[in-house]
C-alpha positions in Angstrom: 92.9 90.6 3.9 89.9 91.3 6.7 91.8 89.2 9.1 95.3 91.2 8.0 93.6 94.6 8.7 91.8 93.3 11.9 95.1 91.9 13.8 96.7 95.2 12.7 93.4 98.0 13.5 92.0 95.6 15.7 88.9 96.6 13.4 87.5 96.3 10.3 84.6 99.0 10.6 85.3 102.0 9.1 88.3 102.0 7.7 89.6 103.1 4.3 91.2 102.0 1.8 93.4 102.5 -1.0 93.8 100.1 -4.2 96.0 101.0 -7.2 96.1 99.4 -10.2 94.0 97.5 -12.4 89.8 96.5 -12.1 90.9 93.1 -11.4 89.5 90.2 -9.4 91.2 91.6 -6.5 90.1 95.2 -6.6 86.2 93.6 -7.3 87.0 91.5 -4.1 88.0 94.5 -2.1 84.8 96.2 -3.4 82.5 93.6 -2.0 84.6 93.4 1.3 83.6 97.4 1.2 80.2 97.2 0.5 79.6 94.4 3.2 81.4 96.5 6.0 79.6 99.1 8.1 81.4 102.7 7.7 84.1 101.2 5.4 85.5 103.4 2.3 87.6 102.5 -0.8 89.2 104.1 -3.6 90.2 103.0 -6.6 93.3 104.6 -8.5 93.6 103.2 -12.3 94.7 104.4 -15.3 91.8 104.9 -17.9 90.2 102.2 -19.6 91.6 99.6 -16.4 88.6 100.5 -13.6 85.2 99.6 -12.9 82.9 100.9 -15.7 81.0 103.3 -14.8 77.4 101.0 -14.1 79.4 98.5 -12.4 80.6 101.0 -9.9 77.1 102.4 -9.5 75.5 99.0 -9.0 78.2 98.7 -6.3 77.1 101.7 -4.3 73.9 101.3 -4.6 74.0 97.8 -2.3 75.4 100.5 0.6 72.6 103.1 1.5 74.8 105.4 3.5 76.1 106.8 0.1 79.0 105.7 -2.5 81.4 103.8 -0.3 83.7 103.3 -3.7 85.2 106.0 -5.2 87.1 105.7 -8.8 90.0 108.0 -10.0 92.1 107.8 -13.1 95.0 110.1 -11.6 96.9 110.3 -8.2 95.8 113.1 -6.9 99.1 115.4 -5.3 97.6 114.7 -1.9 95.0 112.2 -2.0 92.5 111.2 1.3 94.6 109.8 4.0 93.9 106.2 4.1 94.3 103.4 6.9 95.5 101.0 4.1 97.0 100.5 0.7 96.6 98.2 -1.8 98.0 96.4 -4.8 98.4 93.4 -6.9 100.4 92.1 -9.9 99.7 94.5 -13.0 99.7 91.2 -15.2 98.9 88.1 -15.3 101.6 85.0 -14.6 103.2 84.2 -17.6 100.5 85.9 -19.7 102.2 89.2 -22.1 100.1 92.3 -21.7 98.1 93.1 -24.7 99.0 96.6 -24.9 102.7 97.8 -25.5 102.5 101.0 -23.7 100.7 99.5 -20.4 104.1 99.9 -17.9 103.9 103.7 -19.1 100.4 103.9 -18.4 100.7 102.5 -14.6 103.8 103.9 -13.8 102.1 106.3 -11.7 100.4 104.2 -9.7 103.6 102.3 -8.6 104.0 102.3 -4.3 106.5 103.7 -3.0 107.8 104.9 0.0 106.4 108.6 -1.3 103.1 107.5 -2.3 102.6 105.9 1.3 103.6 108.7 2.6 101.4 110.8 0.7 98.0 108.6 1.2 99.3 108.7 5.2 97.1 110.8 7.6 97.7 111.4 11.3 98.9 108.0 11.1 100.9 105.7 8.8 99.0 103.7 6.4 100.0 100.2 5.8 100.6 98.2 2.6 98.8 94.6 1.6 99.5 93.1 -1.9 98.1 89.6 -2.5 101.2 88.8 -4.0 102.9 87.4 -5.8 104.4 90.9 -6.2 106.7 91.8 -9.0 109.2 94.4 -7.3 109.9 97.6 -9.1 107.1 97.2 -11.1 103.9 97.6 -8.8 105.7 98.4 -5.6 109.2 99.0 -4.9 111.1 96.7 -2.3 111.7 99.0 0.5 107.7 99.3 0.3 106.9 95.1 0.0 109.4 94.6 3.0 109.3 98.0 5.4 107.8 97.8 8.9 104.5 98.9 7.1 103.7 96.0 5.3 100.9 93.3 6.2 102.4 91.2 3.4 103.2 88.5 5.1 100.8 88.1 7.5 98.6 87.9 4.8 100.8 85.1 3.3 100.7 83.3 6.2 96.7 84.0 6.4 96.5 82.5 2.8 98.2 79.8 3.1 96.7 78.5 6.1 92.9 78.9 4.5 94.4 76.9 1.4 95.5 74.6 3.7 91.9 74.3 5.6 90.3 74.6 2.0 92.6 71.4 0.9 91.4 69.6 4.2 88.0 70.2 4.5 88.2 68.9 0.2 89.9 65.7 1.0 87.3 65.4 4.8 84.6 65.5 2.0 82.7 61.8 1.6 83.2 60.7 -1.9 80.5 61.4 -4.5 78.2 58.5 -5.0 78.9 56.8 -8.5 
């Protein structure tokens, strides 16, 4: 995602960010990414009971000393902080059946679409990542996932070519002594 929002900002410092959805392993990536990056901002928008708790979020802002880089909210605000970039993943696990019966209710809210991108949009147009794979009409609509907006698949590409070098530099490895 860095290398997404650099070819697109030609940046990385100081932007800000979006993520909706679930405290997941992509959101805690995000939050590192944050914390690591001079001047960079993210907020997280969850339903309650799916964010960071509350002393993981503090332990968080506390590696940045220019104050809390990572904000948490468990509602969409009517007109949130105009963002550079939003973000989402998949609201559940591959082939795994969400715990709780009511969750689609619970994160219907935080579903992109073209009005939400609008809405975290400042004096310019925010774009849209999602790690995919992306489950349409569920986290984000279509028109989203494939407008001129979305960095989705430049960061395909991106992923797939550091699996790729991941794979190589794995099978370049010297085999382990037996």
């Amino acid at each position: 995602m860095p290398r997404d929002l650099l070819d697109y900002f030609g940046r990385t410092t100081g932007l800000h960010l979006a993520y909706l959805g679930a405290a997941n392993n992509t959101a805690r990536s995000l939050a590192h990414l944050v914390i690591g990056t001079p001047g960079m901002r993210l907020d997280v928008y969850c339903p309650e009971d799916n964010g960071f708790p509350p002393e993981e979020l503090e332990a968080l802002n506390a590696r940045r000393p220019d104050g809390d880089p990572i904000r948490q909210r468990h509602q969409l605000p009517r007109r949130p902080d105009p963002v550079d970039a939003v973000y989402t993943t998949r609201w559940q696990s591959m082939g795994v059946p969400h715990g709780d019966p009511g969750w689609e209710q619970r994160f219907a809210p935080f579903r992109i679409t073209r009005a939400t991108m609008a809405s975290f949009s400042g004096a310019t147009d925010a774009v849209f990542l999602h790690d995919l794979p992306a489950v349409r009409g569920q986290e984000v609509e279509s028109d989203v996932l494939d407008g001129p907006l979305s960095l989705v698949r430049q960061q395909a590409r991106h992923k797939a070519s550091a699996a790729a070098a991941a794979l190589a530099w794995v099978l370049a490895a010297p085999a382990p002594a037996r």
